[in-house]
N, C-alpha and C positions, 0 to 999 in steps of 0.2 A: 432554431430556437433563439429567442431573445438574449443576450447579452445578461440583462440580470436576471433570469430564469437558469442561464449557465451558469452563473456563480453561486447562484442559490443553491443547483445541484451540487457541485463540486464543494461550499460550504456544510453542505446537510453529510453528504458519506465521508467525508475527512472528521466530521465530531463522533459520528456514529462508530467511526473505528478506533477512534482516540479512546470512545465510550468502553468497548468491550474490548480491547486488546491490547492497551499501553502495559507496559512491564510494571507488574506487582512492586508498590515502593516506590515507583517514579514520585518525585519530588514535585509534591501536592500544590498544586495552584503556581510555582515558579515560572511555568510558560503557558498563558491559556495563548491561543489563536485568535489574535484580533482578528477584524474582518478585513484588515487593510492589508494585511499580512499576505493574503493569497492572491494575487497578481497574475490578471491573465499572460497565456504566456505566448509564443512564437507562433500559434492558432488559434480559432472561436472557439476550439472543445477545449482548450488546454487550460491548467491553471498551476499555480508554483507557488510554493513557499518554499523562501530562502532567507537566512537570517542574514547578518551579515559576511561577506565573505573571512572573514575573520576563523567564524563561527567554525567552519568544516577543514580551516588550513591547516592543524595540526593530527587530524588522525588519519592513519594511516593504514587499514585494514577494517574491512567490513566482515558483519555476523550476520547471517543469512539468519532468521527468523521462517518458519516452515509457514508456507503459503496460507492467505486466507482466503475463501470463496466466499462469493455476495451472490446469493440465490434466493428465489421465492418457494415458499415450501408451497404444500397443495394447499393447505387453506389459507392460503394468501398472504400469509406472514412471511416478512423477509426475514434473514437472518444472516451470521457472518458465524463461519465455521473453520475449524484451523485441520489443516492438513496434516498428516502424518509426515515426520521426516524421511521416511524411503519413497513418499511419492513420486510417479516420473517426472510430474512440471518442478517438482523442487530439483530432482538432480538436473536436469534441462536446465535451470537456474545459474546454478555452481556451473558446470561445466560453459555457459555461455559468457559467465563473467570471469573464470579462471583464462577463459581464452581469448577475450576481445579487452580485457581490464587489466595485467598483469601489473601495472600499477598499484591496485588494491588489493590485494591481496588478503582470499578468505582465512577469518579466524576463527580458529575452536571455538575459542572460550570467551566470556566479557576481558576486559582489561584495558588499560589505559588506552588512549586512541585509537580505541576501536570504538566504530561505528553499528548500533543495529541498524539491518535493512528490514521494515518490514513490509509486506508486498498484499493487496487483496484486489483478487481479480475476481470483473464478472463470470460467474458458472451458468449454464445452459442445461444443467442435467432435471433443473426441476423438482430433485428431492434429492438431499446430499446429506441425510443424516441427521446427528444433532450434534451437539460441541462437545469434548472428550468430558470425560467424567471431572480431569481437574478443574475444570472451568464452569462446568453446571449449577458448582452452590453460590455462583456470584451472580448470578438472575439477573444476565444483563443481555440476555437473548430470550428469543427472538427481538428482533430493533422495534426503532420505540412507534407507533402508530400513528399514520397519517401523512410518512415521509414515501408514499410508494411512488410519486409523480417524481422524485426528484430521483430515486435511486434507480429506477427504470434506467433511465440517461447512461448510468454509470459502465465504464469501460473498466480502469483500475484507478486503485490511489497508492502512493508509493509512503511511507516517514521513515525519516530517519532520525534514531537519537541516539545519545551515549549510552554505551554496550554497560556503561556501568551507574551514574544516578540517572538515569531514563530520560535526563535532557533534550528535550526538544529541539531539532538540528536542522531540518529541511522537510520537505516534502513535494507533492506534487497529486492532481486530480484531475485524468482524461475523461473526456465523457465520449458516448460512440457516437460513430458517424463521421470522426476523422479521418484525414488522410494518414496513410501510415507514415509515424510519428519516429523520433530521431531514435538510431537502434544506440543500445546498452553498450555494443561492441564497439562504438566508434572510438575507445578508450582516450579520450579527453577527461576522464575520471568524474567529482562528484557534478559537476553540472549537467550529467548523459543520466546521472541514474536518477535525477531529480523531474528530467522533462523527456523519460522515455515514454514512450505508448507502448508498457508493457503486455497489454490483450493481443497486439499485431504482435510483437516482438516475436512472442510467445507463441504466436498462430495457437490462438484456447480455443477460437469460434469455430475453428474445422473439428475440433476434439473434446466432445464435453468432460470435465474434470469430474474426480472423485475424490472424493477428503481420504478415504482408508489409504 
C-alpha cells in the first residue's frame, strides 16, 4: 500500500472510534487529532500518536476499558461493538499486562493518574451482534459510509486518555499485513502499549472473537 493510502486508513478508524466510543463528558473539542499528530511509526503499517512525553509521565496505572471489535456485518455495514467485560480476549488482556507491565498497574476505578486503555480490534466472525442497549440511543453505529476501503486495512487501534476528564493522551493504528509488532509484555511501560500490534499480540486471527 502506498504510504498516504496507510495513513489515510489509520486516520479514518482512529476518528471513527473517537466517533462512537470516547467516554460520555470528555471534554468537547479540547483535543481534536490533527493530521500531523499521527506519525508513522517503527513500520509501513504502523502509526502513533504521542503527545508530549510530559503528557503520560505522571500516571501511574491503567483502566482497562472492555474490548471493541471492528467487523463487517452481512449487509456490508461496518460497525464497532463493545465487548462484555467477562469476555476471554478481555481477561487475556488483564492477565498479559498484569504479567509483562507490573509497572502499571490495573485500576478499578477512574481517578487521578489513571490512565483509560481503550483497545479495538479487528473481528473475523462476520456478525457480532449489535452495541449493548446503553449505547444504541446515541445512533453512532453502524460507521459512517464510504470508509470500507480504508477499514478493510485495519488490524487494531489503541487510545488512551484520562480515566477521569477523557483527555486525550496517546494512541496508536496498526494496519494488517505486518510483521509481528512490539509485544505489550516487554514492560518498558507507556511507549509498548502505544506501538504494540495488539491483533498478533493477542493471536484474534487464529480465534474469531465474540462481543457476549
Amino acid at each position: 500500500m502506498k504510504p498516504f493510502f496507510n495513513f489515510g486508513c489509520a486516520l479514518v478508524a482512529w476518528s471513527e472510534l473517537c466517533r462512537v466510543a470516547r467516554t460520555p463528558g470528555a471534554l468537547a473539542g479540547a483535543d481534536p487529532l490533527p493530521p500531523q499528530a499521527l506519525c508513522q511509526g517503527s513500520q509501513s503499517h504502523q502509526f502513533v500518536y504521542a503527545g508530549s512525553p510530559q503528557s503520560l509521565a505522571s500516571y501511574q496505572a491503567v483502566l482497562l476499558e472492555p474490548l471493541w471489535l471492528l467487523d463487517q456485518r452481512r449487509d456490508g455495514r461496518w460497525q464497532l461493538v463493545s465487548t462484555a467485560l467477562g469476555n476471554s480476549m478481555n481477561l487475556r488482556l488483564q492477565a498479559l499486562l498484569r504479567a509483562g507491565m507490573p509497572a502499571l498497574p490495573l485500576a478499578e476505578e477512574a481517578g487521578p493518574r489513571v490512565a483509560r486503555l481503550r483497545l479495538a480490534l479487528r473481528s473475523f466472525q462476520g456478525e457480532i451482534g449489535s452495541l449493548p442497549a446503553a449505547r444504541q440511543s446515541d445512533d453512532r453505529a453502524p460507521l459512517t459510509r464510504g470508509i470500507a476501503p480504508y477499514l478493510e486495512q485495519v488490524s487494531s487501534i489503541v487510545q488512551l486518555e484520562d480515566a477521569g476528564d477523557g483527555r486525550l493522551l496517546g494512541g496508536g493504528v496498526n494496519l494488517r499485513g505486518g510483521r509481528a509488532g512490539q509485544a505489550a509484555a516487554a514492560g518498558k511501560g507507556w511507549p509498548d502499549l502505544l506501538a504494540c500490534n495488539w491483533q498478533q499480540v493477542l493471536q484474534v486471527e487464529q480465534a474469531p472473537l465474540a462481543a457476549g
